[in-house]
C-alpha positions in Angstrom: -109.7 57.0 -87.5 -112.7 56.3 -84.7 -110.8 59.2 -82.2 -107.1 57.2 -82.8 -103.6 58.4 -83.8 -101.9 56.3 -86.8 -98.9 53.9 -85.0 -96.3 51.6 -86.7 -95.5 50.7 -90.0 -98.4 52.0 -92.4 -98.7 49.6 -95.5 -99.3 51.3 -99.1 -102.1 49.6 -100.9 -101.2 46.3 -102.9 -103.0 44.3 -105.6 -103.8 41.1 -104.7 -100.6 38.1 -104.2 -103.3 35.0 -104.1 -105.8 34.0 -105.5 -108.7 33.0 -102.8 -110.5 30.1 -102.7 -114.6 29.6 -102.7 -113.8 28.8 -99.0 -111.6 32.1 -98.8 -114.3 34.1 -100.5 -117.0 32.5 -98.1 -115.1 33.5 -94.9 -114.2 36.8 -96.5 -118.0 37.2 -96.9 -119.2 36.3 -93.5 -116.1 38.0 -91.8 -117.5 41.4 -93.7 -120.9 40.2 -92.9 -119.8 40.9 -89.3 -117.1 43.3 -89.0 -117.3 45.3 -91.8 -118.5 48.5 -93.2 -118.9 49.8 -96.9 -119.6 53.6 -97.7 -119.2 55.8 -101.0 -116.8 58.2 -101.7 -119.1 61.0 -102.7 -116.6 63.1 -104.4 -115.2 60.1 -105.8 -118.2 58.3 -106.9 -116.4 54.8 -105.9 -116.8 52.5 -102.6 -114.3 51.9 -99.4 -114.6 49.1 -97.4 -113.0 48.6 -94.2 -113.0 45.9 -91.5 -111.0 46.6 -88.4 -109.7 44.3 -85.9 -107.6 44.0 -82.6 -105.6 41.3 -84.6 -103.9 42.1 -87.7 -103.6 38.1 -89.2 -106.5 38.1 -90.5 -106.8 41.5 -92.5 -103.4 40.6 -93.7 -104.8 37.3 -95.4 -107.2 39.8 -96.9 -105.0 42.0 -98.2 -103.1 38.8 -100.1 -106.3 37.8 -101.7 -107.8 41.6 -102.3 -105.6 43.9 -102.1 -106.0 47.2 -99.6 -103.7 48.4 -97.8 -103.3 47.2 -93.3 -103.0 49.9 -90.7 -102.3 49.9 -86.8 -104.3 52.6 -85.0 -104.0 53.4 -81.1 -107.5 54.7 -79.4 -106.5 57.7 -77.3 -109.2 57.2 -74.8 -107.6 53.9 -73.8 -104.7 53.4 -75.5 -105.5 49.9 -77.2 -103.9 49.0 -80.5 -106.5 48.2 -83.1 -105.8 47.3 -87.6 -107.9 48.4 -90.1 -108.0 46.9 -93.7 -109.4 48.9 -96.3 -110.6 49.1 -100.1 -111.0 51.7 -102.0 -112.4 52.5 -105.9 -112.6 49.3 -108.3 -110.5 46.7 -105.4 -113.9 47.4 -103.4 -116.1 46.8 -106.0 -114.1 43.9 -106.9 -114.3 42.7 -103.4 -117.9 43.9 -103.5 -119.3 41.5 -106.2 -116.9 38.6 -105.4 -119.0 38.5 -102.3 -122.2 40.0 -102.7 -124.1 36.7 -103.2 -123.1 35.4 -99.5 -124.8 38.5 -97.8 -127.6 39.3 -96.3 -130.0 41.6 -97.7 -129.4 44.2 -95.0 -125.9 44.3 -96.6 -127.0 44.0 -100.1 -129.2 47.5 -99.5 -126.0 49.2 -98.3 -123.8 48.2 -100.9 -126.3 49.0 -103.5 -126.8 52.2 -101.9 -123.0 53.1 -102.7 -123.4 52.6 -106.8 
């Protein structure tokens, strides 16, 4: 939870509402590109991605077009707000392949490294 204590509303993880556009998949990419973060679930054997945010808009359109589930964190060092949207089992390795081809190969390795 990066040293936070879970705040507000805490959304259980949906399936996806819409269905996302090349355009949507393309930003998702390069917004995941950027912010996000993919790592296995050793006892699991299955992927979580997570992309946090000080603004939740964004990681709520995600959610509509992936699924996951949205949750608002507060940093106790400073006490700033912050959302997190995350993936777990096969919606991350949905989410995975629909955008692996618009990554760089620094991401690539990493998401290959989680299968």
């Amino acid at each position: 939870m990066h040293g936070g204590g879970k705040v507000g509303r805490t959304h259980k993880h949906t399936q996806p509402s819409k269905r996302p556009s090349m355009r949507d998949i393309a930003f998702a990419a390069g917004f995941f590109e950027g912010d996000g973060s993919v790592n296995a679930n050793q006892s699991k054997g299955s992927p979580t991605v997570q992309i946090a945010q000080k603004d939740s808009e964004i990681l709520y359109q995600l959610r509509g077009f992936f699924g996951g589930s949205v949750k608002c964190y507060t940093r106790k060092k400073d006490g700033r707000s912050y959302y997190k949207w995350w993936l777990t089992g096969k919606h991350a390795r949905a989410f995975l392949f629909t955008i692996y081809t618009m990554l760089t190969e620094r991401r690539k390795l990493q998401i290959r490294k989680c299968f």
